[in-house]
C-alpha positions, 0 to 999 in steps of 0.5 A, spaced: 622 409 976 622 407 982 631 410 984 634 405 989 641 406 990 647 400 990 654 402 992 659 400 986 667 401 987 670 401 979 675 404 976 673 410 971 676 414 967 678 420 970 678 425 964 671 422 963 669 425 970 672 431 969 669 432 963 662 430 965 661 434 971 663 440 967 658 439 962 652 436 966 654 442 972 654 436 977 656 438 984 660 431 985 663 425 982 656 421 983 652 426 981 656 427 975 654 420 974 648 418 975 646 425 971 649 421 965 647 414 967 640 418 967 640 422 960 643 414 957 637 411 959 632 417 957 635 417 950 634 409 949 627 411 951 626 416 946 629 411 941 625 406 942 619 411 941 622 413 935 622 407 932 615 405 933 613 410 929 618 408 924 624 413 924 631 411 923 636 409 929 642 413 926 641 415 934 643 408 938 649 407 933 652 412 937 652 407 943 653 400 940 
């Protein structure tokens, strides 16, 4: 997938930020998010795979 960036100014939990650049390793609060906006996205694809081979979605109850 083709990465174009758009600037965004939002509130975001902080304790949330901090909390990702500690497990994702990230450098700053933008890799941080991006990182996790990444493995979001990565997750809904393999989801998405699963069930069309017939899995469970157990999964995706998490995001929903």
């Amino acid at each position: 997938m083709e990465q174009v960036y758009v600037k965004k100014t939002m509130y975001i939990n902080s304790n949330y930020i901090k909390k990702a650049l500690k497990i994702l390793d990230a450098k700053t609060e933008k890799e941080a998010v991006n990182k996790a906006l990444d493995i979001i996205v990565e997750e809904d694809e393999i989801i998405k795979a699963h069930k069309e081979i017939g899995g469970t979605n157990s999964i995706e109850q998490v995001y929903k």
